[in-house]
C-alpha positions as CSV (number, residue, x, y, z in Angstrom):
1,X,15.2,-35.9,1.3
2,X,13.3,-36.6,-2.0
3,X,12.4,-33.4,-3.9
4,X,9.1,-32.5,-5.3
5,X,9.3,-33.0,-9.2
6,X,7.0,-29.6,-9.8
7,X,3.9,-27.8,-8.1
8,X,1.6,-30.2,-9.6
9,X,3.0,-33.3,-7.7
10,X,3.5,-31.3,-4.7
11,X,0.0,-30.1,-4.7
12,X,-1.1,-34.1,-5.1
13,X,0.6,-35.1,-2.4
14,X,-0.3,-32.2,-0.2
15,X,-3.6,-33.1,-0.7
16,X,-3.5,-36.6,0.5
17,X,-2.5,-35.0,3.5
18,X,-5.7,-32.8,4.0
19,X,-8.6,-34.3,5.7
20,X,-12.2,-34.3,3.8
21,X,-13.9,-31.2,5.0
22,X,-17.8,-29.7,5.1
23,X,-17.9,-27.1,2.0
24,X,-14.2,-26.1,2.2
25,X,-12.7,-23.3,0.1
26,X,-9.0,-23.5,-1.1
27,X,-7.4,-20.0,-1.4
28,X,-4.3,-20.1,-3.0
29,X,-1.2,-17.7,-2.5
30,X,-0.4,-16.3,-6.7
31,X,1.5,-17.0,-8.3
32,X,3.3,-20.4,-7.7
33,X,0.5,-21.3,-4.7
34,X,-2.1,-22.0,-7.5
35,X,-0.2,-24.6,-9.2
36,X,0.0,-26.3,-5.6
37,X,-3.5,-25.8,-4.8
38,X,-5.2,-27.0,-7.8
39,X,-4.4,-30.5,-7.6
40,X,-5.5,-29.8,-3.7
41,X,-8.9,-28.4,-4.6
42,X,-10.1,-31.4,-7.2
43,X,-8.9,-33.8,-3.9
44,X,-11.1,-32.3,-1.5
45,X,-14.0,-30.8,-4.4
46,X,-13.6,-27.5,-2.8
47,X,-14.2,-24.1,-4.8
48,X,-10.7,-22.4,-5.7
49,X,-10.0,-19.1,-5.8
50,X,-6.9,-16.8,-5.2
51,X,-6.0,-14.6,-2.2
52,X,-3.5,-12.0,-3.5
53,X,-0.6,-11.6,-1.5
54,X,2.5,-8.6,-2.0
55,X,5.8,-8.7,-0.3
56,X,6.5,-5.3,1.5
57,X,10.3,-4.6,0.5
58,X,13.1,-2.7,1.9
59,X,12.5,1.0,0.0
60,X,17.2,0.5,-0.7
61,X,16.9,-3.4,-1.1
62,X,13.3,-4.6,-2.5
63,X,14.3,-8.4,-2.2
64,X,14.3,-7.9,1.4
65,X,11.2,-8.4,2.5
66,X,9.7,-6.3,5.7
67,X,6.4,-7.3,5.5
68,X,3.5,-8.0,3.6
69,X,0.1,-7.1,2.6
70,X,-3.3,-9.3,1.7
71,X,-6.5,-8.3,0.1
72,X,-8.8,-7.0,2.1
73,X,-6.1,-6.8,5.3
74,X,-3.7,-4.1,6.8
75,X,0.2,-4.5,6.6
76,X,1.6,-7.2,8.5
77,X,5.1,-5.7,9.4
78,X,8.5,-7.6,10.9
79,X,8.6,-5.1,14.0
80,X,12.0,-7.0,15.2
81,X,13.6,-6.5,11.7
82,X,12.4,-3.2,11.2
83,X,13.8,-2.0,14.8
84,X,16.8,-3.4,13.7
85,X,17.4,-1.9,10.7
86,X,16.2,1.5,12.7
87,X,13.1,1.8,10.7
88,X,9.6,1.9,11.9
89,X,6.2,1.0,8.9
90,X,6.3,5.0,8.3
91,X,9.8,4.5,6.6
92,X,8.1,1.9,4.4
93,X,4.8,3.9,3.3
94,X,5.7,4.4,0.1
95,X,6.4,1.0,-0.8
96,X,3.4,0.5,0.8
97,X,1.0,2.3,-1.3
98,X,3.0,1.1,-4.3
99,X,1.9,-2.5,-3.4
100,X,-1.4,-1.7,-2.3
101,X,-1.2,-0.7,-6.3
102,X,0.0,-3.8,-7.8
103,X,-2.3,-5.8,-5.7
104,X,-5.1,-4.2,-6.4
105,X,-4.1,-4.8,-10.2
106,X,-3.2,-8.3,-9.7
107,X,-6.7,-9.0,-8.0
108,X,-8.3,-7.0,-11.2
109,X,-6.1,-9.4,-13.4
110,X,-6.7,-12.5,-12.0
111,X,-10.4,-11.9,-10.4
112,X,-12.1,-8.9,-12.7
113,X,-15.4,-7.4,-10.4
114,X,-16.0,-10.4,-8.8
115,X,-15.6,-10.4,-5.0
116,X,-13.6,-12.8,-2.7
117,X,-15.8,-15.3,-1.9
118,X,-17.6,-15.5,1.7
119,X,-15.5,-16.5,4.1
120,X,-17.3,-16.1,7.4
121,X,-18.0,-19.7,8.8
122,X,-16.1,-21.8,6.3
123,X,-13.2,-23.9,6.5
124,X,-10.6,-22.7,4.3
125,X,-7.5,-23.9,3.3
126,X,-5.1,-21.3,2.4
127,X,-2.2,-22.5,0.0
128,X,1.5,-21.7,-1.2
129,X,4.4,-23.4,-2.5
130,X,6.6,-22.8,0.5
131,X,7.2,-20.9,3.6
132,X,10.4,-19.2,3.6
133,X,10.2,-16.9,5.9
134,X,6.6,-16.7,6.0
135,X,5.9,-12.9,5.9
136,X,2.9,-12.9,3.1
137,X,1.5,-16.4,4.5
138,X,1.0,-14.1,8.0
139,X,-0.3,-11.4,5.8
140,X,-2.4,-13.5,4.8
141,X,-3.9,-15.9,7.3
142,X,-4.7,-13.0,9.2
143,X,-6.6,-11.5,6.4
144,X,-8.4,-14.6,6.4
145,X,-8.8,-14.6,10.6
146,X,-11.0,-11.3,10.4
147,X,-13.2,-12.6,7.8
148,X,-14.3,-15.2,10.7
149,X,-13.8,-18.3,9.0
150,X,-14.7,-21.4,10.9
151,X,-11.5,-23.3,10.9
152,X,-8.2,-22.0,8.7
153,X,-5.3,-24.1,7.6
154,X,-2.2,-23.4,6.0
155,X,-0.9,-26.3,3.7
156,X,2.5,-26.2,1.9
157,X,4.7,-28.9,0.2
158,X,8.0,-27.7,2.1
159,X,8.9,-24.9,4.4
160,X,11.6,-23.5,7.0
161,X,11.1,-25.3,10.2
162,X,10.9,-22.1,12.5
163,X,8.6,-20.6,9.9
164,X,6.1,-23.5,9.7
165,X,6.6,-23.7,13.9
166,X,5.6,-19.7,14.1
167,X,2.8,-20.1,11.5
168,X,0.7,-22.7,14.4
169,X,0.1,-19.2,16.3
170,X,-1.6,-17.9,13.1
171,X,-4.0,-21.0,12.0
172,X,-5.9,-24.1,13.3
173,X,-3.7,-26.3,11.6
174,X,-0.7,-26.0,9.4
175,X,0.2,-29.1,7.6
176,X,3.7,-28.8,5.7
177,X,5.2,-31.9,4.1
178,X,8.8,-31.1,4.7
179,X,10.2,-29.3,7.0
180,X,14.2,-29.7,6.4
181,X,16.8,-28.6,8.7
182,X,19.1,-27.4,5.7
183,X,16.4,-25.4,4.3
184,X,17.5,-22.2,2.3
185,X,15.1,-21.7,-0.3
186,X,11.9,-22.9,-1.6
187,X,12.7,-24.0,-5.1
188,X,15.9,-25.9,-3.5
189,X,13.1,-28.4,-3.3
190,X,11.5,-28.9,-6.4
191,X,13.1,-30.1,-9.8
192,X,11.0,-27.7,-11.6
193,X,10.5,-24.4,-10.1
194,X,9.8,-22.5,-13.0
195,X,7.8,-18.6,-12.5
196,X,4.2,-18.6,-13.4
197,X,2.8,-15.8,-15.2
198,X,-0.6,-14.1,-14.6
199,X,-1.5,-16.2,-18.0
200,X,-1.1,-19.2,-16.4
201,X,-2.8,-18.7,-12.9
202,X,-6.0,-17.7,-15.2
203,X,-5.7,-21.3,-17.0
204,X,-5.2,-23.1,-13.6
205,X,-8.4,-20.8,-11.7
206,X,-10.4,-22.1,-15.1
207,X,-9.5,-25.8,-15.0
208,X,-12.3,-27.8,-13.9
């Protein structure tokens, strides 16, 4: 299966993908969702703008992720992972708050005083570089779902099969240009995956 050479391709191709929509608005998941949504945003002249996202870890193993927060929604936990590891979302509240913190920061960072945009009868496109497991792209559909957009759909380059399949109970559409069997991560399908810094999700939200 041909690999993505970096964000920027992927975003390209995604977009030929998208149908034209009435006065759409492309939220992007930081860091590595920006890169993706840019090209997808000049495609479909659609405003861009971020939708901050934070990973809710395990409070002994951060890189496990439990659920996941959005601006503006409530935790989105993994109730069958949580039961079993015998926790419940009180055994997580600290983490919790701690991201509440860093996301509030990141939106600060990459947003100043300025507000998310309207959402309420839009069509937004919400966009990442890959569904893994798909924990902050729930997070943050359903965000998006209680702003009362008119139509919401998820676009990614590549994602787990099962993921992309769970994520049709969360949008209108979901459009995902690969969805490989042998899936184990998301860079595994780009050349260059390299980490994007706040610095460079400011250039790519300034780009014309």
């Amino acid at each position: 299966m041909e690999l993505f050479a970096d964000r920027d391709e992927a975003g390209r191709r995604l977009a030929e993908r998208l149908p034209d929509a009435r006065d759409p608005l492309v939220l992007a998941l930081p860091r590595g969702g920006v890169a993706v949504a840019a090209p997808v945003a000049r495609r479909l002249g659609a405003a861009l703008d971020v939708l901050v996202t934070r990973k809710i870890g395990h409070p002994a193993q951060p890189e496990l992720g439990v659920g996941a927060i959005a601006e503006g929604g409530e935790p989105v936990f993994d109730l069958g992972l949580l039961r079993r590891l015998g926790m419940t979302p009180e055994s997580v509240a600290e983490v919790v708050e701690l991201e509440r913190r860093e996301l509030a920061r990141r939106v600060r960072a990459y947003r100043g005083d300025r507000p998310l945009p309207p959402l309420a009868g839009r069509e937004v496109v919400v966009v990442d570089d890959g569904l893994a497991t798909g924990g902050t792209a729930r997070a943050a559909l359903r965000a998006v779902a209680a702003a009362r957009p008119a139509r919401v759909t998820l676009a990614v380059p590549v994602g787990a099969r099962d993921t992309v399949e769970s994520m049709r109970r969360e949008a209108d559409e979901v459009v995902a240009l690969l969805t490989p069997v042998d899936f184990r991560a998301v860079g595994q399908w780009y050349e260059h995956f390299e980490q994007l810094t706040d610095a460079d999700v400011l250039k790519l939200l300034e780009r014309p």
